[in-house]
N, C-alpha and C positions, 0 to 999 in steps of 0.2 A: 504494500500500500504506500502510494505515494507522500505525502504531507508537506507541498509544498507553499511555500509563503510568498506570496505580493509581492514583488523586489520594490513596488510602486508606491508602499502604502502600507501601514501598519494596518494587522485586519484581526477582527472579533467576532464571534461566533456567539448569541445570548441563546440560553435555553431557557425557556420559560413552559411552566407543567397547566397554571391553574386556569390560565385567561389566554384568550387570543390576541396577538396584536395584529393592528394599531388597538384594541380597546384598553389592553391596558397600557394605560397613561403613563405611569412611570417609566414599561421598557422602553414604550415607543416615544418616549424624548431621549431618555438617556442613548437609544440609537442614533435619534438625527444630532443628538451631541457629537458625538464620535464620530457620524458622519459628518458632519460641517466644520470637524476638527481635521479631516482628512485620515480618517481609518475608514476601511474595506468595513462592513458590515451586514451581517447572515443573521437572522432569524430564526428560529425554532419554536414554536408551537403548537397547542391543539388548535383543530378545527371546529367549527361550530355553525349552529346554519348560518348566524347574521356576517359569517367568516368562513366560506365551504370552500372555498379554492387553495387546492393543496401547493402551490405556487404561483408568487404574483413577485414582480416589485412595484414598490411603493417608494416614492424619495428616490432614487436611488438603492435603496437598502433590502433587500433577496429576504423572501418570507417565504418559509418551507414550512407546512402546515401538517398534520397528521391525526389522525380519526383519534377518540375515544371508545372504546367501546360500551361506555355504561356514564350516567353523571353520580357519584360516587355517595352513596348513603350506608353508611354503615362497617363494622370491620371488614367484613369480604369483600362487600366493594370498593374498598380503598383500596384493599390489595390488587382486584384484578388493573384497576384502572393505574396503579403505581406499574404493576408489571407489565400494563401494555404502552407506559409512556415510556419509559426507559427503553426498550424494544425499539422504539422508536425514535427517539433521540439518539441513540446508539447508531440505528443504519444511516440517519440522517448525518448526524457528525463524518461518521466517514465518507458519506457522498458529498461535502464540501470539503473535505479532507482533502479527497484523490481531485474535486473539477478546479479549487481555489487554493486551497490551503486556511490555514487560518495560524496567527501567533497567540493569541489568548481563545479561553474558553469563559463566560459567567453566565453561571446560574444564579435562576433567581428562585426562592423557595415559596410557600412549598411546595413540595415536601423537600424534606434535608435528604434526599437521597439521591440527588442529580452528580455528586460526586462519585458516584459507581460507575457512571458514562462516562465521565471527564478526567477520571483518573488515570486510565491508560494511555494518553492521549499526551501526560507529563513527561512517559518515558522518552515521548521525541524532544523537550525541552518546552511544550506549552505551558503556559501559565494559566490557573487557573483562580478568575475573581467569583466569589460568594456576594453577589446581592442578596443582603437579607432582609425579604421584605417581611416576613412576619416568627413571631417563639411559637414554633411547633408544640414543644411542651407544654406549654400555657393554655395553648389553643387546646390540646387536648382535653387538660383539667378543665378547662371554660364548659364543654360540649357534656364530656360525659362524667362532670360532676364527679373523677375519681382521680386517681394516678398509679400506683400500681406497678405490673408489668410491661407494658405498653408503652406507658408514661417514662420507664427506664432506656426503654429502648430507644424512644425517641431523641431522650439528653445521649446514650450514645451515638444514634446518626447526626445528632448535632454537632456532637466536637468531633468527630471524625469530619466532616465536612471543613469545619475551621481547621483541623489537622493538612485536609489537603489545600486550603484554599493560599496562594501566594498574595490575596489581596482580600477584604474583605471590605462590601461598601454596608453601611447600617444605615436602615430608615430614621434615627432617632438616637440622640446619645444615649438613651435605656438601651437600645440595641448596640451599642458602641460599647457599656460599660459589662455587657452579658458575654460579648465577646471578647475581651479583654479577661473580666474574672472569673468566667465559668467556661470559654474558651480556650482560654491561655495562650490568646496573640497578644504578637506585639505591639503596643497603642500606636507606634509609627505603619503598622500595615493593617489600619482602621481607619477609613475616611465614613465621618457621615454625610450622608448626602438625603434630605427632607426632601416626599414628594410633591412639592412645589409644582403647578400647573404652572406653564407657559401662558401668561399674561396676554400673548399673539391670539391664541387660539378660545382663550376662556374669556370671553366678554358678555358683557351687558349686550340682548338686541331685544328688540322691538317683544313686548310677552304675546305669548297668544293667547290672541281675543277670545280663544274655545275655554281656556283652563279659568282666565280673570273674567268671564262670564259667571262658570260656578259657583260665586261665592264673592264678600266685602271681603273676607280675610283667606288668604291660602297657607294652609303651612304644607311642608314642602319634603319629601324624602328624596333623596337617589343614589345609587349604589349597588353593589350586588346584595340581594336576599337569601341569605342565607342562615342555618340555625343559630348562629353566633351573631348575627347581626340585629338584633333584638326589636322589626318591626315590627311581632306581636306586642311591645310594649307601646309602638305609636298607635296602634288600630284598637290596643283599650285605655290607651290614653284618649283617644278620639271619643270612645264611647262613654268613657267619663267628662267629658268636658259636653259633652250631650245629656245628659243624663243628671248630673251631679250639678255641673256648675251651671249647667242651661245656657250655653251659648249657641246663638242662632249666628249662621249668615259665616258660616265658616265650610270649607273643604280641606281635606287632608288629601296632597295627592302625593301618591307613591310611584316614582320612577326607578323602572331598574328589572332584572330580573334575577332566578337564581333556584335552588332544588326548594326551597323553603317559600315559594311563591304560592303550591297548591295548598299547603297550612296555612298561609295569612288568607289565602282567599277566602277559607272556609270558616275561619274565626271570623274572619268580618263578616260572612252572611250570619251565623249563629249571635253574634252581636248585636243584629241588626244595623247596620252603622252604614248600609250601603246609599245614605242618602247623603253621608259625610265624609264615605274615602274612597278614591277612586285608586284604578294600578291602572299606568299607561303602559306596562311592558318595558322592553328595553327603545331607549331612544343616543340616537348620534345625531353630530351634528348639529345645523341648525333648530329641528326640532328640539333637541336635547336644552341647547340654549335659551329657544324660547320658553320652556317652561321653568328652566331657573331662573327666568329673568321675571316668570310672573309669580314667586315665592315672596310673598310678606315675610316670614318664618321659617328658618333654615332648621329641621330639628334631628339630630343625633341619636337614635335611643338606644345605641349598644348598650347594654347595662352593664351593671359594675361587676364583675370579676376580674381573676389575676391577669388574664390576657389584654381585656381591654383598658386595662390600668397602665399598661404600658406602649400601648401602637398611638401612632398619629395619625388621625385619623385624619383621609384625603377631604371626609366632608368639610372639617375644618378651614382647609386651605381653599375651599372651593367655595363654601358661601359667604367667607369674608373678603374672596379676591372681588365678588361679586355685590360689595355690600349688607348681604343678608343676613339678618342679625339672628342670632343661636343660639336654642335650646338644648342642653345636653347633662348626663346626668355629671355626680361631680368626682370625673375622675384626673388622675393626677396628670397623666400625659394630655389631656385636653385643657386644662385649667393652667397648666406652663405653658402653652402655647396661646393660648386665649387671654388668660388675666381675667380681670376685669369686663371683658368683651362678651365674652359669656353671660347667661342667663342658664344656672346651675338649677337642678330638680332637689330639693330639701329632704329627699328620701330617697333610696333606690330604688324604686318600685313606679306602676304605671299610673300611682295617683300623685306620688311627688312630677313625675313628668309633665302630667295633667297641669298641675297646680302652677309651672311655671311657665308652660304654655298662655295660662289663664291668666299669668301676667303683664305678660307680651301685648295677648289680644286686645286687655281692658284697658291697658294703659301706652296710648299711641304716643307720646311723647318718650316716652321711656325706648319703647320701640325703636324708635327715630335715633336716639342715643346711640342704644347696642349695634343697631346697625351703620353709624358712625366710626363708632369705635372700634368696629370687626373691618371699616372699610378701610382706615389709619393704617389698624395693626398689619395688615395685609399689603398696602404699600412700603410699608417701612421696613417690616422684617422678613416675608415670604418672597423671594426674589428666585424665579428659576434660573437667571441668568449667574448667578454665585452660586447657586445649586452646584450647576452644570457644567460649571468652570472648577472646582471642585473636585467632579466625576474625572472631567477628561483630561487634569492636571494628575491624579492619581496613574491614571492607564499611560498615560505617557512618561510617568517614571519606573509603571513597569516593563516597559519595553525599551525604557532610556531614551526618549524623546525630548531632548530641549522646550522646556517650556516656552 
């Protein structure tokens, strides 16, 4: 097998298991970083329908796409769908191996097991970066309420991963300090890099007339839905703020999809609340923008466990680049990044949510405030342009590139 390199251009290869790009946002800037930095850049991941073409480029940048055979709920089905990505990352890697070459390899997690592909790939002298976008461990304790066996195995594929990683980029100094003392790298081969949207692409446009019809007040979700992402707690905070506080002339719309979409569906009918929460499905694009752009109310509701205690969440960076001001509950990686900007739920639960919802709506000058204050903090501190300069300062010292 061949393994040749660009003589033209430093080149990278990103693997990514959980989302397809372009949708996820992180890979797909941290690539046009690279590329506009002048690195060769390949793609890897699953396919999906709103993403079914097993090869495109996009930018410049080679997307090589590959089936799932299952959307993963449960232990066996992690397993099959872990051992049919690898499989597949695996023939893929070598097929730009033998047409391109490549000098680096990064994975982005999860799962912490994309170093089984990448590791053999060192013995020709490739480097290999760890984006670490989320704590596996954590995540697991969050989901299934245990730790265990499972939960062991996972801290072992974790530092086995920083074991093989030559670079490692962390979503968040939490991720920076996990990898450091429970990793055991060195704090110089640990760049953080914050998923900061491109300010280019993420803007204010025109809201649509259909969503700021429904209703005086919109509060707003979008994201992937999934069991850890806790929009059962916005669709019974909906129904308490119906019910409880008696607010009329409100909509909750939920943007986004994910395995955990056919359970919010069915709690909202059981609810009855289908007259106050709407799902649009997944949205790109200008659509996507126009309904963030018609959000009074940006609201958060992962709730509090050890996992979401420490991620940054992209909602954050997203309804403050946009002005919209944030309800969330009060966890510690949101409220260091937020401060003051935030509008925190007084309990964990879906009536403390409720309650600070119900603050927002009644009191529009306050409103006006938080969404001031999230629109400040977001020019001043979330800047993808330092992100990103950041990322592609790191990869160009691992390949020895003059800055």
């Amino acid at each position: 097998m061949s393994l040749n390199v660009s003589p033209r251009a430093p080149s990278c290869v990103i693997v990514v298991e959980n989302l397809p790009v372009p949708f996820d946002r992180r890979v797909w800037q941290e690539a046009q970083a690279l590329k506009a930095a002048g690195w060769t850049v390949t793609v890897i991941c699953p396919s999906t329908d709103q993403y079914p073409l097993s090869f495109e480029t996009l930018d410049g940048i080679d997307i090589h796409r590959h089936p799932l055979p299952i959307e993963a709920r449960g232990a066996l089905g992690f397993l099959v769908e872990y051992a049919a990505a690898l499989f597949h990352e695996a023939r893929l890697l070598v097929k730009v191996a033998r047409k391109t070459g490549f000098d680096v390899i990064q994975a982005c997690n999860p799962p912490d097991l994309i170093f089984l592909v990448a590791w053999p790939f060192k013995l020709f002298s490739k480097r290999f970066v760890f984006d670490h976008h989320d704590v596996s461990p954590e995540l697991f304790a969050a989901k299934y309420g245990k730790k265990g066996f499972l939960h062991r195995l996972l801290l072992v594929a974790e530092r086995l991963t920083f074991a093989t990683a030559d670079l490692v980029i962390s979503a968040n100094d939490t991720y920076r300090d996990i990898a450091i003392k429970r990793g055991g790298k060195d704090p110089n081969d640990v760049v953080t890099v914050y998923s900061v949207p491109d300010r280019d692409r993420l803007r204010r446009v025109e809201p649509d007339p259909a969503v700021r019809s429904q209703a005086q007040t919109i509060l707003g979700y979008v994201g992937i839905i999934g069991d850890q992402d806790g929009v059962d707690h916005l669709v019974r905070a909906a129904h308490l703020l119906k019910t409880q506080h008696g607010v009329t002339g409100f909509k909750t719309v939920i943007v986004g999809d994910g395995p955990a979409l056919p359970g919010i569906r069915k709690l909202a009918e059981e609810l009855d609340v289908g007259d106050v929460v709407s799902f649009t499905g997944y949205l790109s694009g200008n659509a996507l923008l126009a309904h963030l752009s018609a959000f009074d109310i940006g609201v958060i509701p992962d709730p509090v466990n050890e996992y979401n205690d420490k991620i940054s969440m992209n909602k954050v960076f997203e309804y403050s680049a946009l002005g919209i001001p944030i309800v969330s509950y009060d966890l510690t990686e949101t409220r260091r990044l937020l401060g003051d900007a935030g509008n925190y739920a007084a309990t964990p639960d879906p009536a403390g949510l409720a309650e600070a919802i119900f603050g927002l709506i009644e009191a529009p000058p306050l409103r006006a405030a938080k969404a001031a204050q999230a629109k400040s903090l977001a020019d001043a501190s979330f800047s993808w342009e330092r992100e990103s300069a950041k990322y592609v300062a790191a990869f160009n010292r691992l390949v020895k590139i003059p800055d």
